[in-house]
C-alpha angles and dihedrals in degrees: 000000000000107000110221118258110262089237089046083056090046092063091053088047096051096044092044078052093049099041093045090042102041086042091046092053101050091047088055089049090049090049082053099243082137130096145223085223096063120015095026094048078059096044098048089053091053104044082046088057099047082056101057097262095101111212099347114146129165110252125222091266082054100252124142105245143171114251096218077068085075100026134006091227099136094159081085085085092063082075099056095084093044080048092065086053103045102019092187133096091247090075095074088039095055086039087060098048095048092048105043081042082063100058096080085076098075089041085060088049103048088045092050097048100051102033092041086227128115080194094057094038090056097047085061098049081042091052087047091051094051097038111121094236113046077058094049090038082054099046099042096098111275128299128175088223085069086069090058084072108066083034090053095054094047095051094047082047086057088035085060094045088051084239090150092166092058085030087061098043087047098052096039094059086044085047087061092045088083134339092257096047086085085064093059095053093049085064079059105054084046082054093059092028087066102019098047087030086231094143109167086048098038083050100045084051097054084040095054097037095056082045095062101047089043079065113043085047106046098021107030099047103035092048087051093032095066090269092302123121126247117302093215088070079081093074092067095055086117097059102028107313089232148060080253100033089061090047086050098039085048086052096044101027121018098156088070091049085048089047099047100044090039101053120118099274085050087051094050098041090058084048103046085048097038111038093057093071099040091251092276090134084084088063083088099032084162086070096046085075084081086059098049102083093042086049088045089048096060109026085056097057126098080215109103094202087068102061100051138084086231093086149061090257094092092072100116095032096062105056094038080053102054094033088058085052100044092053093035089067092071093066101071101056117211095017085067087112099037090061097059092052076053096051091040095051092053095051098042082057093038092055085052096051101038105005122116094231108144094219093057086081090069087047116094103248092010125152100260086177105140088335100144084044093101082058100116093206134204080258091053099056089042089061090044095056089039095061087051076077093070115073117232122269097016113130112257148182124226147179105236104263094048097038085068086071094054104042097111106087131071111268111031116173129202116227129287090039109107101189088112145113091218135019125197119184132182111215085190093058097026118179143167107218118313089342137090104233109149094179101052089038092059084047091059102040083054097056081046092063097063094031096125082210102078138030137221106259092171146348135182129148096351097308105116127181123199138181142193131281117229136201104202101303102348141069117263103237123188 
């Protein structure tokens, strides 16, 4: 009997990834372990954008604002058309898990190329498939920088090639996936300056790579932030506060910056991303320049979500990973191959230990983390008919699970924020903005019931609608 061809089995591989995980995440979506902050902040600039209003979402003090504004991500615009086709959040769920499923393919290519074996080159796109966290990247919500992994790793494959022409297309379209992606790319271009010796286009590439993200960070989000910076620069108060803060506390202080990036949760954020994949990415440390500012990015951060494979900030980590050991393989000849049983194997563990597999949780050992999170409940069809009650359109005001099933409308608020013709409010997942916080949310949702200006439209199982009470044409206000 005539075995399949590895890339044949590739094919199959990388269509079972994208059906599970795009039918995962919109299970999850459906059991409302979505949230307005982040998949209905996507959804509401799309559809915006669908509508003729590019990139405009309502912010959490219920202004209509540009996104770029937050983050500089257009290539959210490329799914207005396909918005006017599939209208429905799933759209961009399913998007996400059929992109980032792609990305094996450069993997393939890069392993072949370099250990000479379809065998070897499939182990590695295998081994993508199965890291932890290229899963948990595609799972977390959905988010337009998720995109930046499977281009990456197409632009590094023509890079390689020394396609620039495909390289520069690539890299452009992972570039408008989020403002520090150019970063990133400008490693790359240090990678082929010194390893190809091409030094004028290696360097034009890192120039114009740290160029881009200078201004999309200190042109692009001040101009549509009210002339501000960034307020995710806030996040970094503890090592500089700034771009220019963290150069001059590296300069004048480099123990804090070692201290802060090297505690336990940066520890175990290198080794969850490192170990599932046996460390070969360091068989191309030349590479592994391209990793340092997205590292540096979220080691750096005081927020926890940053530095764990659990979220969609190992987008850039994961394809320069797996590019260096892919292409590290080649280097040691014959045990090409041997190093992709090696690389499937430790990700294969690592996926027991850390992945988000629902199945893992009836395994002995296995990662129960959300497991149960794809389990579409009796509460949450109960929300779901509940929100049939708001028309659509109409502004509302949401907590913020409930908040990512009525994103699609023009003006979308995010509870407590009253400025709204209907609130709906769910006292199981209560929240105050874009945070979990179940005691100040019942605290709220409490005040709302005797607010005289709205009424109870509806109530079951914690999930209460309310609307707003009228006097002829105009809203009753205290």
């Amino acid at each position: 009997m005539r075995l399949a061809r590895p890339s044949s089995l590739l094919w199959v591989a990388m269509a079972a990834y994208a059906t599970a995980f795009a039918a995962l995440s919109v299970l999850r979506h459906r059991a409302f372990e979505t949230g307005r902050f982040d998949l209905g902040n996507m959804v509401q600039a799309v559809w915006s954008t669908a509508h003729g209003h590019p990139l405009q979402i309502t912010n959490l003090h219920g202004a209509q604002v540009s996104r770029l504004g937050a983050h500089v991500d257009p290539i959210l615009v490329v799914f207005a058309p396909l918005w006017w086709l599939w209208p429905h959040p799933s759209l961009l769920l399913t998007a996400q898990a059929l992109a980032v499923a792609l990305g094996a393919l450069p993997v393939f290519w890069l392993a072949q190329k370099h250990t000479g074996s379809e065998r070897a080159a499939l182990g590695f796109s295998l081994a993508y498939l199965i890291f932890p966290a290229t899963e948990w990247m595609t799972l977390n919500e959905f988010h337009p920088v998720a995109l930046a992994c499977p281009l990456l790793l197409f632009a590094i494959w023509y890079l390689d090639e020394e396609r620039l022409l495909p390289f520069a297309l690539f890299a452009l379209l992972a570039a408008l996936t989020r403002e520090e992606v150019p970063i990133v790319i400008a490693g790359l271009g240090i990678w082929y300056a010194i390893g190809r010796r091409r030094w004028l286009v290696g360097g034009a590439i890192a120039v114009a790579g740290v160029a881009a993200a200078a201004i999309a960070i200190q042109v692009v989000i001040p101009h549509f932030h009210h002339g501000s910076e960034s307020s995710f620069y806030g996040r970094y108060d503890a090592v500089g506060g700034s771009a220019s803060g963290i150069v001059k506390k590296a300069l004048t202080d480099p123990g804090r910056l070692i201290s802060v990036a090297f505690d336990h949760r940066g520890v175990h954020y290198l080794l969850d991303l490192l170990l599932p994949i046996a460390a070969l990415a360091f068989l191309a440390p030349l590479l592994l320049v391209a990793l340092v500012p997205e590292l540096a990015l979220n080691l750096l951060s005081s927020v926890g979500a940053q530095s764990s494979i659990h979220y969609h900030y190992v987008e850039a980590e994961v394809p320069i990973v797996f590019a260096a050991a892919a292409i590290g393989a080649g280097r040691l000849g014959r045990r090409g191959p041997a190093a992709a049983t090696v690389a499937v194997l430790a990700a294969a563990a690592g996926n027991y230990l850390l992945g988000p597999i629902p199945l893992w949780r009836f395994v002995p050992g296995g990662e129960t983390l959300q497991a149960k999170s794809a389990q579409v409940t009796r509460h949450d069809r109960i929300a779901a008919r509940e929100l049939n009650l708001i028309p659509a359109g109409a502004p509302v005001s949401a907590t913020n699970a409930l908040g990512a099933h009525l994103s699609e409308r023009k003006r979308i608020f995010s509870f407590p924020y009253l400025k709204a013709e209907w609130v709906v409010v769910d006292a199981q997942k209560p929240s105050l903005g874009d945070h979990n916080d179940r005691r100040g949310g019942l605290r709220r949702i409490a005040e709302l019931r005797q607010d005289p200006r709205f009424r109870l439209a509806s109530a079951d199982d914690g999930v209460l609608v309310f609307r707003r009470r009228y006097i002829g044409t105009r809203w009753r206000s205290r």
